[in-house]
Jmol script that loads the backbone (N, CA, C; Angstrom):
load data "model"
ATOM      1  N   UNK A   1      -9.500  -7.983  -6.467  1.00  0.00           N
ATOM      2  CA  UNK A   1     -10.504  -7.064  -5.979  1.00  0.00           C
ATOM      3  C   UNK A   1     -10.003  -5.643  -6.167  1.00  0.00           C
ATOM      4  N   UNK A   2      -9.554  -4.741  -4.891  1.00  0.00           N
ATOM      5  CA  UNK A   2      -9.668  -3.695  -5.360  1.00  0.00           C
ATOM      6  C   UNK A   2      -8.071  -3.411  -4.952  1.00  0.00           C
ATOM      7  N   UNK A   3      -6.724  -2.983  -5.387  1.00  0.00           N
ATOM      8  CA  UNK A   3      -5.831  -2.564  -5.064  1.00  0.00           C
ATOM      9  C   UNK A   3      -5.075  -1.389  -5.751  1.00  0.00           C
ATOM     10  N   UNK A   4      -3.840  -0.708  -4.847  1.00  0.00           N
ATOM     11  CA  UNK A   4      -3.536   0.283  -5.518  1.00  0.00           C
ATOM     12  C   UNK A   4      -1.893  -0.094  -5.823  1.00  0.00           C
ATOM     13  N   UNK A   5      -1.338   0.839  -6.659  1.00  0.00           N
ATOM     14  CA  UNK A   5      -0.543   0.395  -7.536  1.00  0.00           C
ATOM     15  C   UNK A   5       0.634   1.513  -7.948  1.00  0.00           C
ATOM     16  N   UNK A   6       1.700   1.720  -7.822  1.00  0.00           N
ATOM     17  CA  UNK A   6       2.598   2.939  -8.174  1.00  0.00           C
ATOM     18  C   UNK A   6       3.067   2.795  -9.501  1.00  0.00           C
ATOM     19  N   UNK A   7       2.487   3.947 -10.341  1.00  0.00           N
ATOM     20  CA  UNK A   7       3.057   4.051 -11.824  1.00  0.00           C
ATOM     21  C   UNK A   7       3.799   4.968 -12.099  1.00  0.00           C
ATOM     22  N   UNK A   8       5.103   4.521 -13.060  1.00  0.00           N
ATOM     23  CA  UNK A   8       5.805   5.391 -13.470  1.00  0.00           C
ATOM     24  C   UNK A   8       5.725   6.497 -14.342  1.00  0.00           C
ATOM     25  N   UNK A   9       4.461   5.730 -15.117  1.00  0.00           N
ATOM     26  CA  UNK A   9       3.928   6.687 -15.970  1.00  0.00           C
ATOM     27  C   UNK A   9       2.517   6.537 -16.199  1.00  0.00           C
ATOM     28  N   UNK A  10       1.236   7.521 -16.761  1.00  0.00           N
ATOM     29  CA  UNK A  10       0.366   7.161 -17.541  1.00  0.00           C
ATOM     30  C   UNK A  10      -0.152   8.137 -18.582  1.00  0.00           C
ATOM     31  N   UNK A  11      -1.456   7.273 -19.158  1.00  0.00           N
ATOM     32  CA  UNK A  11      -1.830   7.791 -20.062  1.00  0.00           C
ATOM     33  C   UNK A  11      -3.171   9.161 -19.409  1.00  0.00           C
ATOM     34  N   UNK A  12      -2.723  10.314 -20.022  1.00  0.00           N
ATOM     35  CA  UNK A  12      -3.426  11.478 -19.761  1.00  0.00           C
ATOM     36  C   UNK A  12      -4.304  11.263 -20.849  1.00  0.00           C
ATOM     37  N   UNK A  13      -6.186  10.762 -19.715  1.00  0.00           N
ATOM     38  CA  UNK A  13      -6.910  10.492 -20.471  1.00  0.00           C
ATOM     39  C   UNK A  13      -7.649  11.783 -21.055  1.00  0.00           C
ATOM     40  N   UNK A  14      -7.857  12.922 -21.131  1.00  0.00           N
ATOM     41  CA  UNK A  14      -7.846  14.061 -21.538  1.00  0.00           C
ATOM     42  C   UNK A  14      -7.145  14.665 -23.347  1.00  0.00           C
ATOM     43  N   UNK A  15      -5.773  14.296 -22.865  1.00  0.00           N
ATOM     44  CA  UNK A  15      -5.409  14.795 -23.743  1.00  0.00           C
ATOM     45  C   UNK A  15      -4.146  13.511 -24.895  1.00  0.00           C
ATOM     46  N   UNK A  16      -4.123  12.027 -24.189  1.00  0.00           N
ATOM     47  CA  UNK A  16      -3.542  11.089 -24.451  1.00  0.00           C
ATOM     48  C   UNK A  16      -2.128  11.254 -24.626  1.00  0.00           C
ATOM     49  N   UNK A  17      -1.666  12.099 -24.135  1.00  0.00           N
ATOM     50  CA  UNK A  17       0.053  12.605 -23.419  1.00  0.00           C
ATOM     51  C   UNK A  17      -0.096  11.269 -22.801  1.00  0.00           C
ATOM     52  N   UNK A  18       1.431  10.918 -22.605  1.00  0.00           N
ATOM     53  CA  UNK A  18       1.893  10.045 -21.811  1.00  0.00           C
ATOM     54  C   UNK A  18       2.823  10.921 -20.811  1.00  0.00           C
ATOM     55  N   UNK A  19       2.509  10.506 -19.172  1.00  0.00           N
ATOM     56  CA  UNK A  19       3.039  11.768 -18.652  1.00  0.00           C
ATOM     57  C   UNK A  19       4.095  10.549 -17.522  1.00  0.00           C
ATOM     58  N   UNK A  20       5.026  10.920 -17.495  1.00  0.00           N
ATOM     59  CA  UNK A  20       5.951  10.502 -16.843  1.00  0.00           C
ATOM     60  C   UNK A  20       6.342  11.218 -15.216  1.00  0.00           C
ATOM     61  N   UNK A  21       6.069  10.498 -14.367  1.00  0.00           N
ATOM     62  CA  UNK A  21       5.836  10.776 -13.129  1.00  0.00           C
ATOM     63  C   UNK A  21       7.461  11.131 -12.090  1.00  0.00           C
ATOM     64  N   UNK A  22       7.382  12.463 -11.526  1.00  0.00           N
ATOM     65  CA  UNK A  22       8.711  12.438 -10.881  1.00  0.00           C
ATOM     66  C   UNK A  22       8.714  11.567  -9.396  1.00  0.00           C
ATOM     67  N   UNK A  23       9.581  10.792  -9.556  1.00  0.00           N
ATOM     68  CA  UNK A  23       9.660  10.092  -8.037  1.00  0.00           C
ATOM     69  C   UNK A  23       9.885  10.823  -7.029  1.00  0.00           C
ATOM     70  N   UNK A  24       9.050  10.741  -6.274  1.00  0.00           N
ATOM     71  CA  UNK A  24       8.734  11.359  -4.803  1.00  0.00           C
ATOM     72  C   UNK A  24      10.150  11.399  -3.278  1.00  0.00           C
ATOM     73  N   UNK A  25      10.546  12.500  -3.460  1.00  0.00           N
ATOM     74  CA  UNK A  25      11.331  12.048  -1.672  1.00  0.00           C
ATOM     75  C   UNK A  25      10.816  11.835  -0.650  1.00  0.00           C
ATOM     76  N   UNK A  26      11.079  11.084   0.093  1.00  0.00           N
ATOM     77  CA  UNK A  26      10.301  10.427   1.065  1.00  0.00           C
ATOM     78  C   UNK A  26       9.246   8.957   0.778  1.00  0.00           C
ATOM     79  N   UNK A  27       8.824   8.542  -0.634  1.00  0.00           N
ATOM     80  CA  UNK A  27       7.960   7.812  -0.397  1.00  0.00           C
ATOM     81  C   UNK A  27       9.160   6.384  -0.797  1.00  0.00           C
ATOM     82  N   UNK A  28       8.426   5.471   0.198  1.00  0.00           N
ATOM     83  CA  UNK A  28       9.024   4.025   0.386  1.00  0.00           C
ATOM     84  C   UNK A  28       8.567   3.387   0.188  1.00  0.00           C
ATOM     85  N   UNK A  29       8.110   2.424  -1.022  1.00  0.00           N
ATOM     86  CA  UNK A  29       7.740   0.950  -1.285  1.00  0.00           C
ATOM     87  C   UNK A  29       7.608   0.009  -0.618  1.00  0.00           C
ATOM     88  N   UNK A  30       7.010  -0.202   0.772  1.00  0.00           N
ATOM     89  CA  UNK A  30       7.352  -1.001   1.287  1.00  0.00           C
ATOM     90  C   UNK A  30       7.169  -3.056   0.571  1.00  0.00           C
ATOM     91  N   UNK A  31       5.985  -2.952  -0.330  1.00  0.00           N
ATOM     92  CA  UNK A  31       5.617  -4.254  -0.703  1.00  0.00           C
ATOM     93  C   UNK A  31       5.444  -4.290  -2.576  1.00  0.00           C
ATOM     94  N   UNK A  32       5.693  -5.065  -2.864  1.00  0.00           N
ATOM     95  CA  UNK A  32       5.545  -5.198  -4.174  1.00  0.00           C
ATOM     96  C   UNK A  32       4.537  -6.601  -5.206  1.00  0.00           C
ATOM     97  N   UNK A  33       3.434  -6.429  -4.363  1.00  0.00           N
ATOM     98  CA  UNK A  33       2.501  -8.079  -4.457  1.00  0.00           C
ATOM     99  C   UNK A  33       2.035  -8.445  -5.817  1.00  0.00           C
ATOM    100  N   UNK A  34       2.511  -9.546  -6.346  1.00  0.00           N
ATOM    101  CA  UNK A  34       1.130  -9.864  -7.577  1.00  0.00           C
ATOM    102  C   UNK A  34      -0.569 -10.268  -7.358  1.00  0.00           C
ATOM    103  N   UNK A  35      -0.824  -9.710  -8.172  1.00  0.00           N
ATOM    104  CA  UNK A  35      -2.395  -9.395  -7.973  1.00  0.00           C
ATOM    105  C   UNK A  35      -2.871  -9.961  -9.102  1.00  0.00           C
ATOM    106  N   UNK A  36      -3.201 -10.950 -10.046  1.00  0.00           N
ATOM    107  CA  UNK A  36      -3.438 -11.492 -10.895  1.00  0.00           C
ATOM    108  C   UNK A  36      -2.299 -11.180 -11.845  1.00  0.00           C
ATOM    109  N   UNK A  37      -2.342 -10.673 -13.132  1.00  0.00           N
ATOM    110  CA  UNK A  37      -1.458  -9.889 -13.968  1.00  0.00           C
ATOM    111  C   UNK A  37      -1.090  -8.448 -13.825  1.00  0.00           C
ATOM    112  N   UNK A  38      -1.126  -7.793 -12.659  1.00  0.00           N
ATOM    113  CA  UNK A  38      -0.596  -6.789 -11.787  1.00  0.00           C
ATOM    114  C   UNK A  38       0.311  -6.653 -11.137  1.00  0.00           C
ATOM    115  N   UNK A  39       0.470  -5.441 -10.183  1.00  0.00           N
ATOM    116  CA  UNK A  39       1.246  -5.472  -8.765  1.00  0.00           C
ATOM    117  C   UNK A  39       0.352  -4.706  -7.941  1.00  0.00           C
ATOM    118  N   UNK A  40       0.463  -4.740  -6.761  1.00  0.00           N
ATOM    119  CA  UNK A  40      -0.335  -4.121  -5.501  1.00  0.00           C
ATOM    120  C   UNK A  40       0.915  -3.716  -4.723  1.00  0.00           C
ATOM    121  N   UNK A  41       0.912  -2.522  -4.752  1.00  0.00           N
ATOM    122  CA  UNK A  41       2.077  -1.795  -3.845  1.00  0.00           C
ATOM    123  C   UNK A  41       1.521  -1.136  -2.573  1.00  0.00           C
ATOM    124  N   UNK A  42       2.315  -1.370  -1.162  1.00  0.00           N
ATOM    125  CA  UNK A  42       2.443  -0.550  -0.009  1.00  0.00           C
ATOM    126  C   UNK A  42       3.328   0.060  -0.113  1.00  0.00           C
ATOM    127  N   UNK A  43       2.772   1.446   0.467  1.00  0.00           N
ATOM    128  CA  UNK A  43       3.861   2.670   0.591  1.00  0.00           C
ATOM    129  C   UNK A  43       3.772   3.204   2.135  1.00  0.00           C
ATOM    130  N   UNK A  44       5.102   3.954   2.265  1.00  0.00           N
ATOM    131  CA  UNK A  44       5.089   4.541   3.617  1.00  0.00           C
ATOM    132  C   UNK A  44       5.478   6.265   2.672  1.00  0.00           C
ATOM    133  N   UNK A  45       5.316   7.398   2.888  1.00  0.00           N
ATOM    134  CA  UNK A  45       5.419   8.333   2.569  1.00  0.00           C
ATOM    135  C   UNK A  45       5.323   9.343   3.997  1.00  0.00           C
ATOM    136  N   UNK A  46       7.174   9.944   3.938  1.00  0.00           N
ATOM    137  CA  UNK A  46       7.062  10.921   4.948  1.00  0.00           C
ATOM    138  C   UNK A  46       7.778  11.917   4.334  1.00  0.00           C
ATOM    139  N   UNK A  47       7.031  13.280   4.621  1.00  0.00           N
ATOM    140  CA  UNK A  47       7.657  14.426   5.052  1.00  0.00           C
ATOM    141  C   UNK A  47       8.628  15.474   5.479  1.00  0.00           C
ATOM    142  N   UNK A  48       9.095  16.058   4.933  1.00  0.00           N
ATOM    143  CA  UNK A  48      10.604  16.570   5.245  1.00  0.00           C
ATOM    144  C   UNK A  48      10.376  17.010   6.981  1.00  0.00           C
ATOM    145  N   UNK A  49       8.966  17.470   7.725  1.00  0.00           N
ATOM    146  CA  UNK A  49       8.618  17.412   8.965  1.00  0.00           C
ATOM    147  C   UNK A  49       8.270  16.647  10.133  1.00  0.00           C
ATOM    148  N   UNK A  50       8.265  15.451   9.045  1.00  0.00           N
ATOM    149  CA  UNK A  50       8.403  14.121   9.948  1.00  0.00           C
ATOM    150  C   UNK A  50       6.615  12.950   9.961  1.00  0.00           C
ATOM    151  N   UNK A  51       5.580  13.960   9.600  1.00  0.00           N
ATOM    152  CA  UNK A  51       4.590  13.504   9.357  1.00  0.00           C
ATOM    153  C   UNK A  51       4.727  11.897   8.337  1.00  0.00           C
ATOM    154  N   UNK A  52       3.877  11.525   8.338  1.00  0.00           N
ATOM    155  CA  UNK A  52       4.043  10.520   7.421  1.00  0.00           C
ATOM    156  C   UNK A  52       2.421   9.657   7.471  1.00  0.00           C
ATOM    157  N   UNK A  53       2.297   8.834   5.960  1.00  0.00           N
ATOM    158  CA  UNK A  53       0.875   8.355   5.642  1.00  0.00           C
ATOM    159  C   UNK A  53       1.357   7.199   5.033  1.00  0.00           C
ATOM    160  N   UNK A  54       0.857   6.161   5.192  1.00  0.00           N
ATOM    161  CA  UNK A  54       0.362   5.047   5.227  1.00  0.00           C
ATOM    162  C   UNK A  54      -0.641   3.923   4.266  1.00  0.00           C
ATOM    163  N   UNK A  55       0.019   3.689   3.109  1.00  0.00           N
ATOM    164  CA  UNK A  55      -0.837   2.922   2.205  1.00  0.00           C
ATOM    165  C   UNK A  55      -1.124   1.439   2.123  1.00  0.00           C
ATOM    166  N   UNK A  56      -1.803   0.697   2.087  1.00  0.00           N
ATOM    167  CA  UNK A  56      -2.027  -0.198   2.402  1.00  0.00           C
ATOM    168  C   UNK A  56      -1.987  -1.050   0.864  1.00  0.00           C
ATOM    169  N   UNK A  57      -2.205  -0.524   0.532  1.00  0.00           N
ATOM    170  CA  UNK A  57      -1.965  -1.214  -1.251  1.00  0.00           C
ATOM    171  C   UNK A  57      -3.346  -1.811  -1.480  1.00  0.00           C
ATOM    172  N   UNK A  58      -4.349  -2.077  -0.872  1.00  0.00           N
ATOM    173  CA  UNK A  58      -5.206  -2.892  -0.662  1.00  0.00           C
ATOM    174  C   UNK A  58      -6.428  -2.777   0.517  1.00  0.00           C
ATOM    175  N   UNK A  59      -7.662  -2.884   0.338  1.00  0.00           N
ATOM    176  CA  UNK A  59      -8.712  -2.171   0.979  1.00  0.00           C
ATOM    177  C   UNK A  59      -9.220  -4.066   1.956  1.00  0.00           C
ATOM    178  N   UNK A  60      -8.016  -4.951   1.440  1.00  0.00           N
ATOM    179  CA  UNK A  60      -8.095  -6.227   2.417  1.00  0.00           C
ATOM    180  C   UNK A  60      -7.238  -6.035   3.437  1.00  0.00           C
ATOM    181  N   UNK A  61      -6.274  -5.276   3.664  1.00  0.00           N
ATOM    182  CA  UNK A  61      -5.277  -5.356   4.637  1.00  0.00           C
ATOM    183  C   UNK A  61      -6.135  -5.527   5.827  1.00  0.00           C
ATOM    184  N   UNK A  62      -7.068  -5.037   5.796  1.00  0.00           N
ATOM    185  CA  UNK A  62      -7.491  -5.331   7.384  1.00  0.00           C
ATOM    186  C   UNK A  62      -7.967  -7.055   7.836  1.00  0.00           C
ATOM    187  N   UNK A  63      -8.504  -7.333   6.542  1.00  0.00           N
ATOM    188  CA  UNK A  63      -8.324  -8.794   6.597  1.00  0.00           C
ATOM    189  C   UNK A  63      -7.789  -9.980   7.257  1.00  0.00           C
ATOM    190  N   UNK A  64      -6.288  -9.440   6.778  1.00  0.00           N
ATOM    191  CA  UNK A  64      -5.065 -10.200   7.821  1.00  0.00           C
ATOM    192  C   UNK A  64      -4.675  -9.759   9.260  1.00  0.00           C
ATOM    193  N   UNK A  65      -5.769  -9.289   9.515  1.00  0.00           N
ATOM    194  CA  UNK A  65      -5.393  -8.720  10.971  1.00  0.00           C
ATOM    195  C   UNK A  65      -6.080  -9.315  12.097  1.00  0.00           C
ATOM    196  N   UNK A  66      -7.075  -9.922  11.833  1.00  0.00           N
ATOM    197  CA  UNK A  66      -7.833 -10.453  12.378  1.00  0.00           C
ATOM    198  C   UNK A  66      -8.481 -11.648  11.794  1.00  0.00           C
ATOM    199  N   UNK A  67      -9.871 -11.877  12.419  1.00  0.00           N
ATOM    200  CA  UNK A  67     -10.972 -13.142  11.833  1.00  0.00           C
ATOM    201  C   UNK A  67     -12.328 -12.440  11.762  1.00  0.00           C
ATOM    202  N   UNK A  68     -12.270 -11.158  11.502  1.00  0.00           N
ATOM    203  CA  UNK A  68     -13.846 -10.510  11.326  1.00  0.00           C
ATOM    204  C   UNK A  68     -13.747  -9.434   9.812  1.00  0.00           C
ATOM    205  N   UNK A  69     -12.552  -9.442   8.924  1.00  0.00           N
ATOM    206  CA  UNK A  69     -12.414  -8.958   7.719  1.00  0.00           C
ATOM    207  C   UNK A  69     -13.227  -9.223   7.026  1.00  0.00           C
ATOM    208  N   UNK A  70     -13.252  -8.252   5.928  1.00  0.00           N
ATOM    209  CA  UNK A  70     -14.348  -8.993   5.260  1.00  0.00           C
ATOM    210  C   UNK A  70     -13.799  -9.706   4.042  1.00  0.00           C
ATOM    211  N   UNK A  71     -14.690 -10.978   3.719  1.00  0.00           N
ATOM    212  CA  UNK A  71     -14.347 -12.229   2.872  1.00  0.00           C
ATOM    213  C   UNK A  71     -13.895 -12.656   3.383  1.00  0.00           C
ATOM    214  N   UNK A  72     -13.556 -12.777   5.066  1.00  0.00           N
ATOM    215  CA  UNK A  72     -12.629 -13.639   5.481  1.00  0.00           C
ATOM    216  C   UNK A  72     -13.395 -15.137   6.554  1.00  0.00           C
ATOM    217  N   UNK A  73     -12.887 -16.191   5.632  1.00  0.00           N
ATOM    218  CA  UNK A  73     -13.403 -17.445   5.962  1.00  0.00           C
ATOM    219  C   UNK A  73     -12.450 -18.358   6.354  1.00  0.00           C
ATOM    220  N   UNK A  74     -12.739 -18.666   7.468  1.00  0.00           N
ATOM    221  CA  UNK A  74     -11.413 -20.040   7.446  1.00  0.00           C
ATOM    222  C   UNK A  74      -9.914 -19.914   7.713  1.00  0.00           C
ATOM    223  N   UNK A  75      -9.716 -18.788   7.649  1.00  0.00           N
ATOM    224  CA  UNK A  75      -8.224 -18.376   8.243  1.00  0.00           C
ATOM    225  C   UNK A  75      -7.675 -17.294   7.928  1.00  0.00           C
ATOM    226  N   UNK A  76      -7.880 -15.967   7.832  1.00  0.00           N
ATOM    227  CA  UNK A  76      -6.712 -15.020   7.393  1.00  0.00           C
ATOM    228  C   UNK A  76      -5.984 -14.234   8.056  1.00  0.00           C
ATOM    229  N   UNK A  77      -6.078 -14.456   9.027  1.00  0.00           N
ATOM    230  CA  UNK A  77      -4.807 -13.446  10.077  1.00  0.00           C
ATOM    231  C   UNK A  77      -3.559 -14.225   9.709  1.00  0.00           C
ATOM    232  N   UNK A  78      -3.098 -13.275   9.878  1.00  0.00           N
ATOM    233  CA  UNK A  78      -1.617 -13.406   8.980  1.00  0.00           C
ATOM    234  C   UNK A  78      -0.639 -12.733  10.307  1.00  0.00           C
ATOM    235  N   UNK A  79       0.365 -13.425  10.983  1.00  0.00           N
ATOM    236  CA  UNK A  79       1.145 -13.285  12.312  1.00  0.00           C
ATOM    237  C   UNK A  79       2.259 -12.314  11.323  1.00  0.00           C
ATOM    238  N   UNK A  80       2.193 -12.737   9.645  1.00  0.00           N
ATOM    239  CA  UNK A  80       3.671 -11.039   9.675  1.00  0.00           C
ATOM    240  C   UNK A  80       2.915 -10.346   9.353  1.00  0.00           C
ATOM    241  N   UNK A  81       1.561 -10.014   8.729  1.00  0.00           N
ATOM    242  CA  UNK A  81       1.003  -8.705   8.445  1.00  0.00           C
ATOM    243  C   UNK A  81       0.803  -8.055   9.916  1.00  0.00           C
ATOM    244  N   UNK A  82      -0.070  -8.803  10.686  1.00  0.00           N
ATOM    245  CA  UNK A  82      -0.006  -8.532  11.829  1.00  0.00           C
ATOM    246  C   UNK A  82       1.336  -7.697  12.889  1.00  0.00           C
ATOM    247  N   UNK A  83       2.643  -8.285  12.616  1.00  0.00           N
ATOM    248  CA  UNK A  83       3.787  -7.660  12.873  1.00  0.00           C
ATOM    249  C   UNK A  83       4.452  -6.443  12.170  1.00  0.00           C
ATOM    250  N   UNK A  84       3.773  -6.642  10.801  1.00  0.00           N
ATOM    251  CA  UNK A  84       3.855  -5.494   9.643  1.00  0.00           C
ATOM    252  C   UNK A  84       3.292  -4.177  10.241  1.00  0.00           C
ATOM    253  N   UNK A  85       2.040  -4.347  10.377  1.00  0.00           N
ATOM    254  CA  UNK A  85       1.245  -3.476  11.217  1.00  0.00           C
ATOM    255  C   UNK A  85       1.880  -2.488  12.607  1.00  0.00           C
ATOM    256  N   UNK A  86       2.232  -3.648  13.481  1.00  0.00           N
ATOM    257  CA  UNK A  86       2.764  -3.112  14.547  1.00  0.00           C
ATOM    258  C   UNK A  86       3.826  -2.477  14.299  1.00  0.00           C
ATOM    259  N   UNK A  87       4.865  -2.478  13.565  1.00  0.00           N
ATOM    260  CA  UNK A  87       5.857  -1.826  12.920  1.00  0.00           C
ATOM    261  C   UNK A  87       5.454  -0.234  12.385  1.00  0.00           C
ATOM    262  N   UNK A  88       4.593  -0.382  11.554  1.00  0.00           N
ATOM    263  CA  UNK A  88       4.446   0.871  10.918  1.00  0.00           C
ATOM    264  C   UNK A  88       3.745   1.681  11.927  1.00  0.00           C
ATOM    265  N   UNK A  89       3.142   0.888  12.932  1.00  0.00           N
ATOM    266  CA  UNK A  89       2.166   2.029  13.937  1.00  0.00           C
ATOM    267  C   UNK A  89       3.369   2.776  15.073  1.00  0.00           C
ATOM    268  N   UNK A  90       4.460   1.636  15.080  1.00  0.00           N
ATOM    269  CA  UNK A  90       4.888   1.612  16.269  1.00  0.00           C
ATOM    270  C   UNK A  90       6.004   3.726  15.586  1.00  0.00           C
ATOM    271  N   UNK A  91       6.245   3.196  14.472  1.00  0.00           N
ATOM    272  CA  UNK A  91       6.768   4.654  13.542  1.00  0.00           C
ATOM    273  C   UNK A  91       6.190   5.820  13.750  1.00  0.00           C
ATOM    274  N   UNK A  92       4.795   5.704  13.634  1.00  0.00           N
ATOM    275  CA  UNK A  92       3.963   6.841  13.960  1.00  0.00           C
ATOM    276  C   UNK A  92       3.969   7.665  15.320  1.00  0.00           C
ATOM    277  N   UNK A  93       4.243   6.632  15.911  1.00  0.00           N
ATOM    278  CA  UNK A  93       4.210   6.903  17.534  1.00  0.00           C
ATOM    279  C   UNK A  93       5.765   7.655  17.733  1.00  0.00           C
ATOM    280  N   UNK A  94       6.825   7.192  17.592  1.00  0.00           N
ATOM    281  CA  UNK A  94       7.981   7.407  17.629  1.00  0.00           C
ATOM    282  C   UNK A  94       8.284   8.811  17.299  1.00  0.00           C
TER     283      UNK A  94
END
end "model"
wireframe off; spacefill off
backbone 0.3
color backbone group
């Protein structure tokens, strides 16, 4: 479906440069998922001020959090996304 993805590089559709991306301080990989012939990456990205944002890699994460996601039939709460969750919120707070 629909996920997001960290590239090292791409193609600059404009001008077809291949542009090579500087890695970020602060941002953290947290997940690295296959997605058919893909990857679906979570990131945590903070701030030299302490702020920080929150990627989900994926517009299902909410999915596993509960039993009212959407597409979700028959079982998808997930007890480590669920703990995943509480983790990264519990950061924010801190």
């Amino acid at each position: 479906y629909e996920y997001d993805r960290i590239f090292a590089t791409y193609v600059d559709d404009n001008t077809g440069q291949t542009i090579t991306l500087t890695p970020q301080p602060g941002l953290v990989t947290l997940s690295n998922s296959p997605v058919g012939s893909s990857r679906s990456n979570s990131t945590l990205y903070t701030v030299a001020g302490g702020g920080s944002v929150f990627a989900g890699g994926t517009i299902e994460w909410s999915s596993g959090l509960d039993s009212h996601g959407y597409g979700c039939t028959g079982g998808c709460v997930s007890p480590a996304l669920q703990k995943t969750t509480t983790n990264i919120l519990n950061q924010f707070g801190s």
